[in-house]
C-alpha positions as a Markdown table, in Angstrom:
| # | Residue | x | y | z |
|---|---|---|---|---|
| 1 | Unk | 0.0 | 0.0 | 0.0 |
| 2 | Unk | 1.3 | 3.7 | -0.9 |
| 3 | Unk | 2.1 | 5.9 | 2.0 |
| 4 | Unk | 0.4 | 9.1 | 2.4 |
| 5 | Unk | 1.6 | 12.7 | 3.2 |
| 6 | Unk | 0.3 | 15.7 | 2.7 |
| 7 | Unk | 2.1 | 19.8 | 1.9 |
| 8 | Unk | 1.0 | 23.1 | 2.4 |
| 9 | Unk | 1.9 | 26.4 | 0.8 |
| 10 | Unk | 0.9 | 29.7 | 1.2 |
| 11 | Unk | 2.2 | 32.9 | -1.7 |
| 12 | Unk | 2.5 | 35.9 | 0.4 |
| 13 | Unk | 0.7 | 38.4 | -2.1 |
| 14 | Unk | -1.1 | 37.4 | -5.1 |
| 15 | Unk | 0.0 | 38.8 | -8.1 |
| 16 | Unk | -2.7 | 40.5 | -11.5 |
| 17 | Unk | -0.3 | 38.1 | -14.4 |
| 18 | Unk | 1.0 | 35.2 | -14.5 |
| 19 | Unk | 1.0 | 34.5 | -11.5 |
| 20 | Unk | 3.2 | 33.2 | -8.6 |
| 21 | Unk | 3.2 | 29.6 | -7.3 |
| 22 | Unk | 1.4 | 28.8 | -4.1 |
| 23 | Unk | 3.3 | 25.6 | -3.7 |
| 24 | Unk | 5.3 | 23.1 | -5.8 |
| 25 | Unk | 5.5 | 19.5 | -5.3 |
| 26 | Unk | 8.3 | 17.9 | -7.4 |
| 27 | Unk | 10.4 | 14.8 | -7.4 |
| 28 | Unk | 13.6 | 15.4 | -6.4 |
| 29 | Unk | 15.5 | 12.4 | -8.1 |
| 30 | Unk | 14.3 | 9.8 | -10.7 |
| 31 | Unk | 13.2 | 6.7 | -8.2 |
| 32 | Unk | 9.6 | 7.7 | -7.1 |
| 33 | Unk | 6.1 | 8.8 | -8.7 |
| 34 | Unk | 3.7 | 10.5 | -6.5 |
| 35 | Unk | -0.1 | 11.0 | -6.9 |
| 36 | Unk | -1.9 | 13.9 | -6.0 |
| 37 | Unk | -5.7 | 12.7 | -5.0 |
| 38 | Unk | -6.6 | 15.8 | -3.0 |
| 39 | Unk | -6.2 | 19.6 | -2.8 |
| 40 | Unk | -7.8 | 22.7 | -1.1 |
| 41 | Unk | -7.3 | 26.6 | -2.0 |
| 42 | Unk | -8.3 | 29.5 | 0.1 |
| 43 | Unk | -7.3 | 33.1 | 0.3 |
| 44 | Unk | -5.2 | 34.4 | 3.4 |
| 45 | Unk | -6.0 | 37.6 | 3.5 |
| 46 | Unk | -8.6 | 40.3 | 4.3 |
| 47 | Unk | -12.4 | 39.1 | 3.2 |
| 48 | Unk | -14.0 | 40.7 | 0.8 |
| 49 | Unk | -15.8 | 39.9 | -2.5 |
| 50 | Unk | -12.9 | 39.3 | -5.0 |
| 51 | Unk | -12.3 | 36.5 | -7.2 |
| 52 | Unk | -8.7 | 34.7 | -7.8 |
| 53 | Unk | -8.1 | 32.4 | -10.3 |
| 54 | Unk | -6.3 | 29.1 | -9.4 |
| 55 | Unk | -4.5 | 26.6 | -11.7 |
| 56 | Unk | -2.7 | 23.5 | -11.2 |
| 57 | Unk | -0.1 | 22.5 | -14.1 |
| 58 | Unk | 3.1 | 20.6 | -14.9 |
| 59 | Unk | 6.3 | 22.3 | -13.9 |
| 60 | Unk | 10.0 | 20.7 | -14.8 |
| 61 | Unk | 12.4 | 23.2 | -13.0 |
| 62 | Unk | 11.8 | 23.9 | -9.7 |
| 63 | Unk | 12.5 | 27.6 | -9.7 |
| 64 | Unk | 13.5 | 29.7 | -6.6 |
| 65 | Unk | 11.4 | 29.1 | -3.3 |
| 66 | Unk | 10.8 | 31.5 | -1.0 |
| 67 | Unk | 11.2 | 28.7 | 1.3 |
| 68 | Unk | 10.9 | 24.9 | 1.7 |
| 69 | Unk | 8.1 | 22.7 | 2.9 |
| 70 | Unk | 8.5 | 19.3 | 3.8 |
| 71 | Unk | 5.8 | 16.9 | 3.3 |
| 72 | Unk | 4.6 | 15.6 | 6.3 |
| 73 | Unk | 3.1 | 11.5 | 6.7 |
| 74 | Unk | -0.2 | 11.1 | 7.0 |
| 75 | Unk | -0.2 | 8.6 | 9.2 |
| 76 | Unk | 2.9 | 7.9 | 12.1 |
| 77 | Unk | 5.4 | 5.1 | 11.8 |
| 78 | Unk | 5.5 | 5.9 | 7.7 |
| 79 | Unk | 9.7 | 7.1 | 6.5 |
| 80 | Unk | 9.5 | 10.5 | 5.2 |
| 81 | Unk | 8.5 | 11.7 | 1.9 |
| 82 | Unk | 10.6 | 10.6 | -1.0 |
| 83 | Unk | 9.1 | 14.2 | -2.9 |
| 84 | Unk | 10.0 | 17.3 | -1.9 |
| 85 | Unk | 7.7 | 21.0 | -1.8 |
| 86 | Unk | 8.2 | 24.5 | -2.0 |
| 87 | Unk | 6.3 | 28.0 | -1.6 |
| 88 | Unk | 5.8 | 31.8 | -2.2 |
| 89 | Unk | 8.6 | 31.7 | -5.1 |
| 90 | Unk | 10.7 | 34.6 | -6.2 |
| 91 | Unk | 11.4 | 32.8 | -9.6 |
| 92 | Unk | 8.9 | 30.7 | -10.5 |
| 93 | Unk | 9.1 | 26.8 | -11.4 |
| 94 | Unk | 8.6 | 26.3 | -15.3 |
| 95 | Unk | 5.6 | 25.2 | -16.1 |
| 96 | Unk | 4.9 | 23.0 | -19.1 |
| 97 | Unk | 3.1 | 24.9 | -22.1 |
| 98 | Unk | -0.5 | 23.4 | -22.3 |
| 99 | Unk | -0.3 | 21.6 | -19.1 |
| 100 | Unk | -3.4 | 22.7 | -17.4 |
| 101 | Unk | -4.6 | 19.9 | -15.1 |
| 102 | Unk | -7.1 | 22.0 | -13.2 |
| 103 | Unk | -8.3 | 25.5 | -13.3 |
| 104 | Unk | -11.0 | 27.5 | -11.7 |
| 105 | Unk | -11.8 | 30.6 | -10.7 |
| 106 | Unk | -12.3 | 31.2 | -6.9 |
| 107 | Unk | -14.2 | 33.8 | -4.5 |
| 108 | Unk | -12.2 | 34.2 | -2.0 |
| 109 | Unk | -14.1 | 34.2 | 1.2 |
| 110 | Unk | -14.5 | 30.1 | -0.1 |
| 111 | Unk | -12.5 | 27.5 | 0.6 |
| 112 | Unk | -12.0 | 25.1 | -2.4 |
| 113 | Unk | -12.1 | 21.8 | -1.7 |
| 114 | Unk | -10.9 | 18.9 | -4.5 |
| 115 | Unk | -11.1 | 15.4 | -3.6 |
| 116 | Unk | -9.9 | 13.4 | -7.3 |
| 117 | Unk | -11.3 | 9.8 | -7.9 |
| 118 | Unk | -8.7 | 7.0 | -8.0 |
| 119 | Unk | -8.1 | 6.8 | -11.8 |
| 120 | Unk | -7.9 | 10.7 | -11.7 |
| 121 | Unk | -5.1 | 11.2 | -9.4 |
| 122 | Unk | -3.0 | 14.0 | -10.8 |
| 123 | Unk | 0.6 | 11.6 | -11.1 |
| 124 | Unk | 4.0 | 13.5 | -10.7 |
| 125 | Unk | 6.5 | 11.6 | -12.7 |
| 126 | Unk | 9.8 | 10.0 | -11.4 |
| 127 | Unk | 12.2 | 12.6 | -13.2 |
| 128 | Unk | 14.0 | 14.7 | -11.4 |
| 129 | Unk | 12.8 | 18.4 | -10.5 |
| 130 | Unk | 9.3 | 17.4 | -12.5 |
| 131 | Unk | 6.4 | 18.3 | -10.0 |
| 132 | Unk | 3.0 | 20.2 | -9.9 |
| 133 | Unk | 2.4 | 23.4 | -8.9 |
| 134 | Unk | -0.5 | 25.6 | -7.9 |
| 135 | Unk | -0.4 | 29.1 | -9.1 |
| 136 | Unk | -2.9 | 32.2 | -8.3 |
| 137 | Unk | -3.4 | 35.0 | -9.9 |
| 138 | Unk | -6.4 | 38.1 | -9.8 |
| 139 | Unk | -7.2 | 41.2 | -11.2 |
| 140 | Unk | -8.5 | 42.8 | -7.6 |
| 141 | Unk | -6.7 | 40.8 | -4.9 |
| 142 | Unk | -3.3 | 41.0 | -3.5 |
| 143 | Unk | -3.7 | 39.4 | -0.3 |
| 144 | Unk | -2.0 | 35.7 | 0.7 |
| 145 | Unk | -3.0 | 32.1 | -1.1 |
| 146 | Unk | -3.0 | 29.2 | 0.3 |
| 147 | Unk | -2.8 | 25.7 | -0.7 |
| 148 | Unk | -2.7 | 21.9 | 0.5 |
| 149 | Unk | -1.8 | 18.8 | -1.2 |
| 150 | Unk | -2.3 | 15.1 | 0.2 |
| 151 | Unk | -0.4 | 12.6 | -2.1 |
| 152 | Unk | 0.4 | 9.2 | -2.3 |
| 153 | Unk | 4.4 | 7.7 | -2.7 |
């Protein structure tokens, strides 16, 4: 049975265009595939009736984080995550052209909530500094994003 962890993110002001990722989960070497099969998006900042977009693609650099996040097990008594995560980047990961995996448009006094089914698990592949990444962008709001992950190793 695959081990389960999850990651959180958080980008400290979201930007009008292109956006800045929230959090990046990538494989660090070439031994391990993980599967994303749930994620949740909300906005850290002050309320108020303002939409930001959200999308989740394909990245294969990591870029440069504004700081590290460690994936943390799911369940006790697991080893620690082969993949590796990082937020609020001041160069961003490259993302793959026409990679879109999900994308939707958010209010941000809502917390988004996406649980995938098991053949829809979003699948990182085992090559290194390939991941998936969660970017926000809006035309109105500049506060904080945040974002979680749970995976499978």
């Amino acid at each position: 049975m695959a081990e389960r962890y999850a990651v959180t993110g958080l980008q400290t002001a979201v930007e009008v265009s292109a956006g800045e990722a929230i959090l990046n989960l990538f494989s660090p070497g070439t031994t391990h595939r993980g599967e994303i099969y749930y994620m949740a998006f909300s906005a850290g900042g002050t309320m108020a009736d303002q939409v930001q977009t959200v999308q989740v693609q394909r990245t294969t650099a990591v870029g440069t984080e504004g700081a590290g996040v460690v994936p943390a097990p799911v369940e006790s008594g697991v080893p620690a995550s082969i993949l590796d995560g990082a937020e609020d980047h001041s160069v961003e990961p490259t993302y793959t052209a026409a990679t879109e995996l999900w994308e939707n448009d958010m209010h941000i006094r809502a917390l988004v909530q996406v649980q995938l089914q098991p053949d829809g698990h979003l699948v990182i592949p085992a090559v290194a500094s390939n991941g998936i990444a969660a970017r926000s962008f809006s035309a109105n709001y500049t506060g904080g994003a945040r974002a979680t992950f749970h995976f499978n190793e």
